[in-house]
N, C-alpha and C positions, 0 to 999 in steps of 0.2 A: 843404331840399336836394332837389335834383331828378333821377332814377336816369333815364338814357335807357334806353329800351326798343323793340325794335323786332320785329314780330309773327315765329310762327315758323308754318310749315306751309303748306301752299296758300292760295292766294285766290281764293275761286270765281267763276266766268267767271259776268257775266251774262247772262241769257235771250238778248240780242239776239245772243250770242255761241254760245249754243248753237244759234241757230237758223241761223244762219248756217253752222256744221259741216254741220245738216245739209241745205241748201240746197246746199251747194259739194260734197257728196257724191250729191246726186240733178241736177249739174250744173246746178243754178238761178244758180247765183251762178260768178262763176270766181276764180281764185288772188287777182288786183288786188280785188275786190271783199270777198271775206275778208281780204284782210290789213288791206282801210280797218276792218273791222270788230275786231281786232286791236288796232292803232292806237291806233285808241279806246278801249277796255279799258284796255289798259296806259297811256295817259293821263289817266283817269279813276280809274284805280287808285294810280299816284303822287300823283298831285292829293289825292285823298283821306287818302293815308298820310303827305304834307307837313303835311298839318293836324295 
């Protein structure tokens, strides 16, 4: 028998994502360029948690 389960608590942003915060805060980066990096996180993070 098979009990679905589905994670509880945060899920930690990858580095490319933290670097990105602070890029878009020392205005390296702007809004459109963090949200591509965004994006990708939370698509790479469903992707993952489909598995």
């Amino acid at each position: 028998m098979s009990i679905p389960t589905e994670p509880i608590g945060s899920i930690p942003w990858p580095r490319y994502v933290l670097d990105g915060l602070q890029d878009f805060a020392a205005g390296r980066i702007d809004q459109s360029g963090l949200d591509r990096l965004l994006d990708q996180a939370l698509s790479e993070t469903i992707t993952r948690l489909a598995r």
